[in-house]
N, C-alpha and C positions, 0 to 999 in steps of 0.2 A: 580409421577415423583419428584426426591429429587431436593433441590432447585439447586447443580451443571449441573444438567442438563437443568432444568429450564435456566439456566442462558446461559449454551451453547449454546441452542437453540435460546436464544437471542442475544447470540451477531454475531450468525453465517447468520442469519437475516437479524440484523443489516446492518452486512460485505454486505451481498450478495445481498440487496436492495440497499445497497449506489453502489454497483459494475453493477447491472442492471440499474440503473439510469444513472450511467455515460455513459454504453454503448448505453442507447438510446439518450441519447444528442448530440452523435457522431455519430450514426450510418448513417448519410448522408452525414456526413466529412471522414468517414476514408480513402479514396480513395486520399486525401492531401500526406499521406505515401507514396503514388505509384511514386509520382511526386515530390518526395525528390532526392536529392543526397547523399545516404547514405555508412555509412563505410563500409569497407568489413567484418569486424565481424559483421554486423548485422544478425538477425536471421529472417526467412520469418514471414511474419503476422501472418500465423497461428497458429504461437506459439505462442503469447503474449496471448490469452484468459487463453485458457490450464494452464500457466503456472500460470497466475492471479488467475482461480478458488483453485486451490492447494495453494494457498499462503493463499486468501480469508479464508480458510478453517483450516490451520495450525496456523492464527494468530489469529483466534475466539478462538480456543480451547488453544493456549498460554493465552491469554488475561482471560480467564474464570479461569484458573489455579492460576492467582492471585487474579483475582477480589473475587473465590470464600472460596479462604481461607485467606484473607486477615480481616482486621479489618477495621471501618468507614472511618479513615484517608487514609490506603491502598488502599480502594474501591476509594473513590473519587480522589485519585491521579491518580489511572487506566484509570479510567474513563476518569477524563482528556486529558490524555497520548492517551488513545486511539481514543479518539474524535479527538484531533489534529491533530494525524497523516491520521485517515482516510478521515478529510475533504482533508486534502494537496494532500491525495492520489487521494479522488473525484474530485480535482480540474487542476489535473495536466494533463489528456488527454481534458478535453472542452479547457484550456488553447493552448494545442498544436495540438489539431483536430479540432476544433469549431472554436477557435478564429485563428488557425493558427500562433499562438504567441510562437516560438518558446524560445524567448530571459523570458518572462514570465515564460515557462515551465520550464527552466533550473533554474528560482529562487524558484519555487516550489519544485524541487524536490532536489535540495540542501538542503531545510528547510527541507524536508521531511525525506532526507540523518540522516541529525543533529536530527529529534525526534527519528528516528525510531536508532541511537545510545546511545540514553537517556534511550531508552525501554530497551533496550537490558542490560543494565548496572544498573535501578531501578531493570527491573525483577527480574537479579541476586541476588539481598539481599532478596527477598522473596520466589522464585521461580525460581533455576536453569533451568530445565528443561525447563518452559515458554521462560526462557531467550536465551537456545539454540535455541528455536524452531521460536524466531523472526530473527537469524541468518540467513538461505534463503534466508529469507523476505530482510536483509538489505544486501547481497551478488546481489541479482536480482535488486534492486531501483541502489544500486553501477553501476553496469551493465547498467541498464536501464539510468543512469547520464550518465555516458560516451557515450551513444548508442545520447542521448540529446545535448548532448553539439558537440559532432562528426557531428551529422546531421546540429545542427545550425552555426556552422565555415564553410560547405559543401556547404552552402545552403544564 
């Protein structure tokens, strides 16, 4: 196995243990959701996983696309960049399932808003394509803010 795979294999991994993690931390809160008052664009529960493993999976193999042709300094700036955003990502449903900290959530995923705009705009000088492919990613967090901040004004 050449080392870009190597590497995608890692960070998809990575993604997909911080994303089972979170969801076992919640998994005896999620039912908090049911007992929102939520907007009318919101989308039923059963979308949010579905739509998170597709994301989980698009933004390993962006992220691998720079990390893997990138130079030491590249590497580690990735690296960063993407540590960041996945903790804010790992941190923003125990915030607003677990803790039920709604007002919490919405400063999470504002930061979260702000790295995952940083990616998207670092990628592009090394890695177009990486950079479109966090595009979704920060189209669904946008989405998911408004879905955050609609429930917490509601509620």
């Amino acid at each position: 196995m050449n080392n870009s795979k190597k590497t995608l294999a890692f960070f998809l991994a990575i993604t997909l243990v911080v994303g089972l993690l979170a969801g076992y931390l919640i998994y005896d809160h999620v039912d908090f959701y049911d007992t929102l008052n939520k907007p009318a664009a919101a989308p039923p529960k059963w979308l949010f996983p579905i739509v998170w493993n597709i994301l989980y999976v698009i933004m390993s193999v962006a992220v691998n696309m720079v990390y893997s042709s990138g130079n030491a300094e590249i590497k580690r700036h990735t690296l960063i960049l993407y540590g960041i955003q996945l903790g804010l990502n790992f941190l923003w449903p125990i915030l607003f399932f677990r803790f039920e900290s709604l007002l919490l959530a919405l400063y999470d995923i504002a930061a979260l808003w702000v790295v995952l705009l940083v990616i998207v705009i670092y990628f592009a000088k090394y890695n177009k394509y990486a950079s479109i492919l966090f595009i979704p990613y920060l189209l669904w967090v946008s989405y998911a803010s408004y879905l955050n901040f609609a429930v917490f004004l509601l509620n």
